[in-house]
C-alpha positions as CSV (number, residue, x, y, z in Angstrom):
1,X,98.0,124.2,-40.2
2,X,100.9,125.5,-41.3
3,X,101.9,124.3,-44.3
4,X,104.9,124.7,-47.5
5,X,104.7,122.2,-50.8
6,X,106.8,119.8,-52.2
7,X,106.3,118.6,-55.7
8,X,105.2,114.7,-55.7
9,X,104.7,111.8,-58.7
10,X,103.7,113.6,-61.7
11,X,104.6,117.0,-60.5
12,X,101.8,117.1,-58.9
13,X,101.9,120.2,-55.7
14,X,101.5,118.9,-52.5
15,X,101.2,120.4,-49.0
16,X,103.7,119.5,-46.3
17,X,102.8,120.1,-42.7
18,X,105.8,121.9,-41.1
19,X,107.1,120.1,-38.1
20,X,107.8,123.1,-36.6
21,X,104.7,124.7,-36.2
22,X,102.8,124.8,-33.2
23,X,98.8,124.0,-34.0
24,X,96.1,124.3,-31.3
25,X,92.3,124.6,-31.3
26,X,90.7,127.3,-32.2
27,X,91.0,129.7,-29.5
28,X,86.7,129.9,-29.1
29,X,86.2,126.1,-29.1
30,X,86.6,124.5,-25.4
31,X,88.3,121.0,-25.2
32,X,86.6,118.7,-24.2
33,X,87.3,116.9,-20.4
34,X,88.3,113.4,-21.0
35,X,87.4,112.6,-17.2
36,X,83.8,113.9,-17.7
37,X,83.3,111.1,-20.8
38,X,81.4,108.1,-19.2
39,X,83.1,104.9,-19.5
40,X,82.1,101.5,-20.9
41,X,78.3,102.9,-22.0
42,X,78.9,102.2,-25.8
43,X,79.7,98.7,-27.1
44,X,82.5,98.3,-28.8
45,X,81.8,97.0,-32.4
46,X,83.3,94.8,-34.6
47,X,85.3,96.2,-37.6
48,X,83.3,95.1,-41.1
49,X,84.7,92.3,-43.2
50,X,85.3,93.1,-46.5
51,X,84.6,91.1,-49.1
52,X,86.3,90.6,-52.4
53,X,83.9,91.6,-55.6
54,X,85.9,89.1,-58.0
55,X,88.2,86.2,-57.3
56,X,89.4,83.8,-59.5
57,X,91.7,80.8,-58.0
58,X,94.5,82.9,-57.3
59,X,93.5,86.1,-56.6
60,X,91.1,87.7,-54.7
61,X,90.0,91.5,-56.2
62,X,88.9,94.6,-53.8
63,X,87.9,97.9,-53.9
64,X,88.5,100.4,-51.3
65,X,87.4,104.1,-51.2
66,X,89.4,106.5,-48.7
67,X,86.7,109.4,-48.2
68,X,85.3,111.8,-45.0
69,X,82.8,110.0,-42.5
70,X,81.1,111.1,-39.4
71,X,81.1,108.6,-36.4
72,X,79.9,108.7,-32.5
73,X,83.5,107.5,-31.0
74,X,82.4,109.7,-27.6
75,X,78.7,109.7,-26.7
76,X,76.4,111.7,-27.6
77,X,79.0,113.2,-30.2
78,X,80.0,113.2,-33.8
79,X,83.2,113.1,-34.9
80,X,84.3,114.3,-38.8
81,X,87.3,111.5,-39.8
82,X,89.3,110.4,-43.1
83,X,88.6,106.6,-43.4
84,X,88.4,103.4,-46.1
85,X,85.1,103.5,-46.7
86,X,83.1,104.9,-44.4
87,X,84.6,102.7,-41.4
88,X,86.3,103.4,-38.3
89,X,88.4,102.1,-37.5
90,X,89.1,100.3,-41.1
91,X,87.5,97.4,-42.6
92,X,89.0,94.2,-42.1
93,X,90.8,91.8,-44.9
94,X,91.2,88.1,-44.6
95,X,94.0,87.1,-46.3
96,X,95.5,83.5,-47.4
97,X,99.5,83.0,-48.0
98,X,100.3,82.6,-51.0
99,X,96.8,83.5,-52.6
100,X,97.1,87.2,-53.8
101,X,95.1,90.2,-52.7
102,X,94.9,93.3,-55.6
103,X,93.0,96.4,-54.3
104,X,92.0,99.7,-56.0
105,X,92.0,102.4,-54.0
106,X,90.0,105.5,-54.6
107,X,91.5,108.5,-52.7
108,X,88.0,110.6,-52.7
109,X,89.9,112.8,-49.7
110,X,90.8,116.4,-49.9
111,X,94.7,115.2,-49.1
112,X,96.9,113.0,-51.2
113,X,97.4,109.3,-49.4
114,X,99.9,106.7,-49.5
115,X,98.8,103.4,-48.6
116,X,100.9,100.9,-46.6
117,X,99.9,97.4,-45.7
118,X,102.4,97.5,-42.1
119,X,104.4,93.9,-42.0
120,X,103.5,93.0,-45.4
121,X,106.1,91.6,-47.9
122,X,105.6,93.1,-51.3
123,X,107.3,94.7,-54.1
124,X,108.3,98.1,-53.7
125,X,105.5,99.2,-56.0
126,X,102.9,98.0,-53.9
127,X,104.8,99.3,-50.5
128,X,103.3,102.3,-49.7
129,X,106.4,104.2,-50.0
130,X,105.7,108.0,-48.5
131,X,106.0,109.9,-51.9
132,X,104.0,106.9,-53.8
133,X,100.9,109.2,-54.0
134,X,97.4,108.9,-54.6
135,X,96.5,112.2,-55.9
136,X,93.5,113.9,-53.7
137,X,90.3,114.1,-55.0
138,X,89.3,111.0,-56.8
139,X,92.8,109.3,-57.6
140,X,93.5,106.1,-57.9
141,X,95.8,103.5,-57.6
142,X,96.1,99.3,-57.7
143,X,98.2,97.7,-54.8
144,X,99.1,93.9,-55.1
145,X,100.3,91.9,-52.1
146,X,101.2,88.6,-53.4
147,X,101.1,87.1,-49.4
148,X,104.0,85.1,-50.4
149,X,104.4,85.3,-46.6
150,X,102.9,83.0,-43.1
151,X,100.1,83.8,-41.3
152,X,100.9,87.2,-39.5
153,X,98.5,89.9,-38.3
154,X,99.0,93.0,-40.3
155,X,97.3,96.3,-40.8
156,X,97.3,99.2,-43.5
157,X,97.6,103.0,-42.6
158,X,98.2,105.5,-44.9
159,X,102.2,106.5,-45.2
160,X,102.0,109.7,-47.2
161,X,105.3,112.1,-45.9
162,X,104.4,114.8,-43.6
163,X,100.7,113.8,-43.7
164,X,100.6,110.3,-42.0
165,X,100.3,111.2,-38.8
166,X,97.5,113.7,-39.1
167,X,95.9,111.1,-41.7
168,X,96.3,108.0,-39.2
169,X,95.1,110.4,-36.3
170,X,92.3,110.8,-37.9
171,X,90.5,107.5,-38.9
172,X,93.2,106.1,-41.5
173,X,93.7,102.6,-40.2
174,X,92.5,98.7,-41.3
175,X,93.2,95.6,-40.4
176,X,94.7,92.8,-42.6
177,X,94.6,88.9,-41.3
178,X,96.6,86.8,-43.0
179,X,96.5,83.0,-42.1
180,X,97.7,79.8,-43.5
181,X,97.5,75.9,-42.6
182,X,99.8,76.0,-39.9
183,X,98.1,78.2,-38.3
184,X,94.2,76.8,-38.8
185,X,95.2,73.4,-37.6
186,X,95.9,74.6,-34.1
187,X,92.6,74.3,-32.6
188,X,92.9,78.0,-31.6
189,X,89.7,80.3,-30.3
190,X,87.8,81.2,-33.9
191,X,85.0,82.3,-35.7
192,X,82.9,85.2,-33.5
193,X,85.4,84.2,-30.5
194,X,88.5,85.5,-32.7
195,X,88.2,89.5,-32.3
196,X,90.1,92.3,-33.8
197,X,90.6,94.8,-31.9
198,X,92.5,98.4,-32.8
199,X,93.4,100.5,-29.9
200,X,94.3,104.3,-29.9
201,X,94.5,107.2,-27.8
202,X,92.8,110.8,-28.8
203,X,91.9,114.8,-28.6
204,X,88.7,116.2,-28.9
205,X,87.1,119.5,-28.9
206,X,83.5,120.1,-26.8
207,X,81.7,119.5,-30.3
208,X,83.5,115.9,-31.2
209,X,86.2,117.2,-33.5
210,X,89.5,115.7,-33.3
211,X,92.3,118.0,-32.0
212,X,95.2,117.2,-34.1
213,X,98.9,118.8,-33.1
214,X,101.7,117.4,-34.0
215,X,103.6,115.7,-31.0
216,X,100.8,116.0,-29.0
217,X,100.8,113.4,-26.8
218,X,100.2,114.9,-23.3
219,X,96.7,115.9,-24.3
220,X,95.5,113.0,-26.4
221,X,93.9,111.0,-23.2
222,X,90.6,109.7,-24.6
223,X,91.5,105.7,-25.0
224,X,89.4,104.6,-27.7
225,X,89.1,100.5,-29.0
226,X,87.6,99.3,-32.3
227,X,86.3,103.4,-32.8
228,X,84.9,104.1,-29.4
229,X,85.7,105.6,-26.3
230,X,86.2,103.2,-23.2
231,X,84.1,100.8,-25.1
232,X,82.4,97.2,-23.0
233,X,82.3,93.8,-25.0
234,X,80.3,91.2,-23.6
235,X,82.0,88.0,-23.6
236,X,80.9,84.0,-23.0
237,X,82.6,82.5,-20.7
238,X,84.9,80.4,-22.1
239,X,88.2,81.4,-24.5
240,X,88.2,84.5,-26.8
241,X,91.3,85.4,-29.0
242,X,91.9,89.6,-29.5
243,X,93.7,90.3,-32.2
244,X,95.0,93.7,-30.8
245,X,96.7,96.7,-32.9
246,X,98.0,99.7,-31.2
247,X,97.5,101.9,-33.8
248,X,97.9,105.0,-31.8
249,X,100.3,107.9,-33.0
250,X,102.7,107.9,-29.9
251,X,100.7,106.2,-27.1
252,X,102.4,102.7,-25.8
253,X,100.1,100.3,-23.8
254,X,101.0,98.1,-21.3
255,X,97.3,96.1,-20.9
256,X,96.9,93.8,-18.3
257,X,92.8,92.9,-16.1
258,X,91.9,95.0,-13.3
259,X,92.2,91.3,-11.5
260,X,95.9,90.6,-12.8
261,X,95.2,87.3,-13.8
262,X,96.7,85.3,-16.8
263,X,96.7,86.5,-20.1
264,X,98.3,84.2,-22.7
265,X,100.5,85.8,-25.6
266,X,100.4,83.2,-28.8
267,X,101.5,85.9,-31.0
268,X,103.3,88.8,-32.2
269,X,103.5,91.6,-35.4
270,X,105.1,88.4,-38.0
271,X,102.7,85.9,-36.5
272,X,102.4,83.0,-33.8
273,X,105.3,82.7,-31.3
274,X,107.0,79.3,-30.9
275,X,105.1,78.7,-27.7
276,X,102.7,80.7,-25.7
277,X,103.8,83.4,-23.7
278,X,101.9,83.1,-19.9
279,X,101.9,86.9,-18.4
280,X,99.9,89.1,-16.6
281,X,101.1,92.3,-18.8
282,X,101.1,92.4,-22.4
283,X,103.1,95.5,-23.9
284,X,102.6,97.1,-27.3
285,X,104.4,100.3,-29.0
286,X,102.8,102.0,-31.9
287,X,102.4,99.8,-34.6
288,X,102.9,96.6,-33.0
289,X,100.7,93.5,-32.7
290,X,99.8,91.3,-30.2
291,X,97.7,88.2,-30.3
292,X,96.3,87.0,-27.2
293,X,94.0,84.8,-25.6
294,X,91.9,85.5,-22.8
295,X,89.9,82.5,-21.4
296,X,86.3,84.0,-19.3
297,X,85.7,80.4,-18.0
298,X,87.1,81.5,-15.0
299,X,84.8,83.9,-14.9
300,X,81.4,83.6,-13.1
301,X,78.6,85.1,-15.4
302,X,78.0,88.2,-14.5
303,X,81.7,88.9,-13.9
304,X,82.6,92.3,-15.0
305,X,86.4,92.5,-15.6
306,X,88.7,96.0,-17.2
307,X,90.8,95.7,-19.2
308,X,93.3,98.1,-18.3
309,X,96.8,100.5,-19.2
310,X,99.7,100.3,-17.2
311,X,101.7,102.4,-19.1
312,X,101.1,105.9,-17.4
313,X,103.3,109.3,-17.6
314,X,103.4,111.0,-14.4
315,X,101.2,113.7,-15.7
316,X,98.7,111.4,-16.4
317,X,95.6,110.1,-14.5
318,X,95.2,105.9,-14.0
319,X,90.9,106.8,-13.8
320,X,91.3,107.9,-17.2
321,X,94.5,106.7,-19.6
322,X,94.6,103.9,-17.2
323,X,91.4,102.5,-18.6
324,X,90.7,100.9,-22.0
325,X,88.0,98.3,-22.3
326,X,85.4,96.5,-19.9
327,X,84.7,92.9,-20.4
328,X,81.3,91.6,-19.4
329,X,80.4,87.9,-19.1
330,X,77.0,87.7,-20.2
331,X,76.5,83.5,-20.9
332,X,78.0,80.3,-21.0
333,X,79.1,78.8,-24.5
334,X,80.4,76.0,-25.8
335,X,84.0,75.7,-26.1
336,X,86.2,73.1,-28.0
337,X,89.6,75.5,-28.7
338,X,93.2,75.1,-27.2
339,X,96.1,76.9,-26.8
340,X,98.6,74.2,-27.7
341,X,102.0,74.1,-26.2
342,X,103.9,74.4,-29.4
343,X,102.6,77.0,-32.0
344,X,104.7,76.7,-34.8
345,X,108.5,76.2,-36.0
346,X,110.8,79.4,-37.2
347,X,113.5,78.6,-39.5
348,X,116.9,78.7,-37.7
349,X,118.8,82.4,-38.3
350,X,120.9,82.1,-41.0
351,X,125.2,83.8,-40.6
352,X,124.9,87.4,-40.8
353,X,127.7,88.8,-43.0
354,X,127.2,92.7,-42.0
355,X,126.9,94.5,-39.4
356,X,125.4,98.1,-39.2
357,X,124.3,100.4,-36.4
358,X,121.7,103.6,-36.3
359,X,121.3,106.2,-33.9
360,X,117.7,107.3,-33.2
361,X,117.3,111.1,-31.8
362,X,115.0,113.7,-31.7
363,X,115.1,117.5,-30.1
364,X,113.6,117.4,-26.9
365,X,112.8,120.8,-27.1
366,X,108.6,121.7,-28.3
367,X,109.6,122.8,-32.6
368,X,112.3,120.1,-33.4
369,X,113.4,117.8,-35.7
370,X,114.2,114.2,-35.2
371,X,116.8,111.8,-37.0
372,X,118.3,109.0,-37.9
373,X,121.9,108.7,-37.8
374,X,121.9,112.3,-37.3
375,X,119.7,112.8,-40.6
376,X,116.2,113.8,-41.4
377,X,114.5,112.1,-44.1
378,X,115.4,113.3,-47.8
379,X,113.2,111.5,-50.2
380,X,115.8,111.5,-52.8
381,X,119.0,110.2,-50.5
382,X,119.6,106.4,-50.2
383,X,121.0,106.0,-46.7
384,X,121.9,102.0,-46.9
385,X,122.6,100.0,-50.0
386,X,122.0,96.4,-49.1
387,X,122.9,93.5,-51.6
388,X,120.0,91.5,-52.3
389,X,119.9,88.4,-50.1
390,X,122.1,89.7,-47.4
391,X,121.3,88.5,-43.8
392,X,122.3,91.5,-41.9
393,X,122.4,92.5,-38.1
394,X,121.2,96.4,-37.1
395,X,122.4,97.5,-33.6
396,X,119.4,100.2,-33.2
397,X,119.8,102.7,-30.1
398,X,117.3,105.0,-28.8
399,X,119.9,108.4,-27.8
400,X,117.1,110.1,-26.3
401,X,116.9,110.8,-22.7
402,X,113.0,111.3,-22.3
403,X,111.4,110.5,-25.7
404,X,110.8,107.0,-26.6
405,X,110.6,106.1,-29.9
406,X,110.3,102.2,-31.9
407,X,111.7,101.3,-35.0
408,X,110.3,100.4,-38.1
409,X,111.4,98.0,-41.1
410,X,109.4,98.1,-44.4
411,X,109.8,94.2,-46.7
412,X,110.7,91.6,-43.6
413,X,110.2,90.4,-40.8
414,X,113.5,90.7,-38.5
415,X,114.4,88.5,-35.1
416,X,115.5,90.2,-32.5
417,X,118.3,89.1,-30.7
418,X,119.4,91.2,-27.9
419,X,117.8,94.0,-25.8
420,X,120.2,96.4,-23.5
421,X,123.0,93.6,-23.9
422,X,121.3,90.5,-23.0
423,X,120.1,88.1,-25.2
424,X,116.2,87.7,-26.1
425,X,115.5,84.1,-25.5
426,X,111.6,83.7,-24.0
427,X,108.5,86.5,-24.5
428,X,107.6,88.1,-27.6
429,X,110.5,89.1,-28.8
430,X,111.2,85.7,-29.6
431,X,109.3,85.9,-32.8
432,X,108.7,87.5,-35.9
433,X,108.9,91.3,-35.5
434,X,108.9,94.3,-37.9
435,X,108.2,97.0,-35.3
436,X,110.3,97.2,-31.8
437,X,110.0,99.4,-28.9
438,X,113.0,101.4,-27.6
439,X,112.6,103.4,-24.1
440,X,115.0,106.4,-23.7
441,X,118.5,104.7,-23.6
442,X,117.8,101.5,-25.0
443,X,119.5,99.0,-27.5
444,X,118.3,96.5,-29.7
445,X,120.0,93.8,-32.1
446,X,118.1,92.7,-34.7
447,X,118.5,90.0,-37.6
448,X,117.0,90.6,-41.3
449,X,117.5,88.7,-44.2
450,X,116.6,90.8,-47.5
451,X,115.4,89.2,-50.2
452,X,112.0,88.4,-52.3
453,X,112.3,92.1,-53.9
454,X,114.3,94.5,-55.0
455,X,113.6,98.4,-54.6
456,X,113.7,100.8,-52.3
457,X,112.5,101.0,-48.9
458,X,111.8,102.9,-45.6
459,X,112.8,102.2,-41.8
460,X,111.6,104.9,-39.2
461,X,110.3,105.0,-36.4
462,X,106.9,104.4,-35.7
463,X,105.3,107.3,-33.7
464,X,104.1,108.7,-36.6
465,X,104.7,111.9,-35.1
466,X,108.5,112.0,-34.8
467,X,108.2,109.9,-38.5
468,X,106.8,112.8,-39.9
469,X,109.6,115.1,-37.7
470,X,111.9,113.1,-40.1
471,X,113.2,110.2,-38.4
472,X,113.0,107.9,-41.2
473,X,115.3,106.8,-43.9
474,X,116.0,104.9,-47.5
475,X,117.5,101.6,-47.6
476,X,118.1,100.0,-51.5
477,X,117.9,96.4,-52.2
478,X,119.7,95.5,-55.2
């Protein structure tokens, strides 16, 4: 990989990938066919729970070791990936609001690492920011998330600058599930019937190694949930929830069953939605979260049911990205959950008092850079000051005419309130968001109120590809 250095925390020398460079297998290693990889033979597994090794009444204490691991994602192959602790995808951490979480992370990788817990409000110490470095090779570092937040579905990834993309792509992603009493008394699908699932797209070579290029997306095409390739889970039939996490580095997903029936949206990235959202397509961008409920009663056992991608480029094939995960009703179960009509209550917006607008743009052409507000990224540059308690309203546009791109707010949740012009007023965009999708030519308007910390912080977008082109920026609270 081509590579220059850039001196971190403590001086310390890092390497930076160089956006411009072109990387490609080896020139002797074939790649491997993603049509010739058999689909749903491998079950999809559930990611581990971790559990705490000290609490006390306030605070629960982990440990978390980011190291290499071998997996099987394709069959009958092994795959060399950077993960928290041994897992992939990530462990899983069940959070409560308002009781803290402090883990110690042991960087044991070859690369430094920057860890961000995605939708989470904390202080800017704790962020993740992309030049807040755990040093390679046995650093370490303590991150506190005081969950002074609802119930939300969140996830951690590492953030370091230049290196999170290759680091997410391979294996640097976990899942964080934080709930609270508003959420529990619901009645909602739990226990072993309330599943996390991570989905991502891929590159291999003939021997299982991850093919990592940077803005790569035309030949990542192996669909991979919870670790595997084209994974089945087998199912009762009665009401699961899937907690689902597109934690791909460009790929969007629109997922709807092979039979277009009913899937019912209850939630989004900042938690449950007002109401539930009744479609047959649920859509999520890179970083985004969406919480659904899928009920199998209607299901005969012995019902075998896709769950399938809508969201296909024209160079792409619908038997292959087309396809994500197979269902299989295997038994009957009990089943005593609802979905109720109401989910929860969102504080009303508060007046906005400023107004700003950003420009989000890349080069089209294979070598660029991409921007914000015609600017790549510069570490030591604050590109908005914000007063500290300021409810503000972003006009975000997307100027590109092919690439999309989503946008990306570090410390809150924001609401958004228009897309293209017309205001957002049913579907998930009618609740707590910190990640949005633009398509080439779109506008959003969103609302954020800034407080709980001061610091600074990052907005980007979230392909973590054209991130670590540069399209992300500083904003100060103070």
């Amino acid at each position: 990989m081509a590579a220059t250095s850039i001196v971190g925390t403590g001086g310390m020398l890092l390497p930076v990938v160089n956006a411009n460079a072109k990387e490609a297998a080896p020139a002797e290693a074939a790649e491997l066919d993603a049509a010739g990889i058999a689909k749903f033979t491998q079950k999809m597994p559930l990611p581990p729970v971790l559990a705490p090794y000290f609490s006390t009444s306030s605070t629960s204490y982990y440990r978390m070791t980011l190291k290499e691991a071998t997996k099987e994602i394709v069959p009958g192959l092994r795959t060399p990936l950077r993960t928290f602790n041994g897992s992939f995808p990530g462990p899983v951490i069940k959070a409560e609001s308002h009781r803290r979480v402090v883990i110690k992370q042991t960087n044991n990788l070859a690369v430094p690492t920057s860890i961000h817990l995605h939708g989470a409000h904390v202080p800017q110490d704790s962020d993740g920011s992309p030049m807040d470095l755990i040093p390679a090779g046995g650093g370490t570092k303590t991150y506190t998330y005081p969950n002074t937040q609802p119930h939300a579905n969140l996830w951690f990834h590492d953030h370091a600058h230049h290196m999170e993309s290759e680091n997410v792509f391979r294996g640097m992603t976990g899942t964080y599930i934080l709930t609270d009493d508003v959420e529990r008394r619901l009645g909602l699908p739990s226990g072993q019937y309330d599943v996390p699932v991570s989905l991502r797209d891929a590159r291999f070579l003939e021997n299982g190694e991850l093919v990592y290029a940077m803005g790569d997306f035309k030949k990542r095409n192996v669909v991979l949930a919870n670790g595997k390739a084209w994974p089945y889970f087998e199912v009762a039939s009665r009401k699961y929830r899937f907690r689902l996490t597109n934690t791909s580095n460009q790929r969007f997903f629109d997922l709807s069953l092979a039979d277009d029936s009913e899937l019912v949206q209850i939630g989004t990235d900042g938690g449950l939605l007002p109401a539930p959202y009744r479609t047959n397509v649920v859509k999520i961008s890179p970083g985004e979260r969406a919480d659904v409920v899928i009920d199998f009663s209607r299901y005969p056992v012995g019902t075998v049911i896709e769950l399938r991608n809508k969201d296909i480029a024209p160079f792409e094939s619908a038997d292959v990205v087309g396809k994500v995960l197979q269902f299989r009703v295997t038994r009957t179960a009990p089943d005593r959950s609802v979905v109720p009509e109401q989910l929860r209550t969102l504080p009303p917006l508060g007046a906005a008092t400023v107004n700003r607008e950003f420009d989000m743009r890349m080069d089209e052409a294979p070598g660029g850079s991409a921007y914000i507000n015609g600017k790549t990224y510069d570490m030591d540059r604050i590109d908005t000051e914000i007063a500290y308690g300021a409810t503000e309203i972003w006009t975000v546009r997307n100027s590109n005419k092919i690439a999309p791109h989503n946008f990306h707010m570090h410390l809150v949740q924001f609401r958004v309130l228009e897309r293209n012009g017309q205001p957002v007023t049913s579907g998930p965009e009618t609740g707590l968001k910190d990640t949005v999708p633009l398509k080439p030519g779109e506008t959003v308007k969103l609302q954020a109120t800034f407080t709980g910390y001061r610091g600074t912080y990052v907005y980007h977008c979230h392909l973590f590809d054209h991130g670590a082109m540069g399209m992300m920026a500083n904003m100060r609270i103070s």
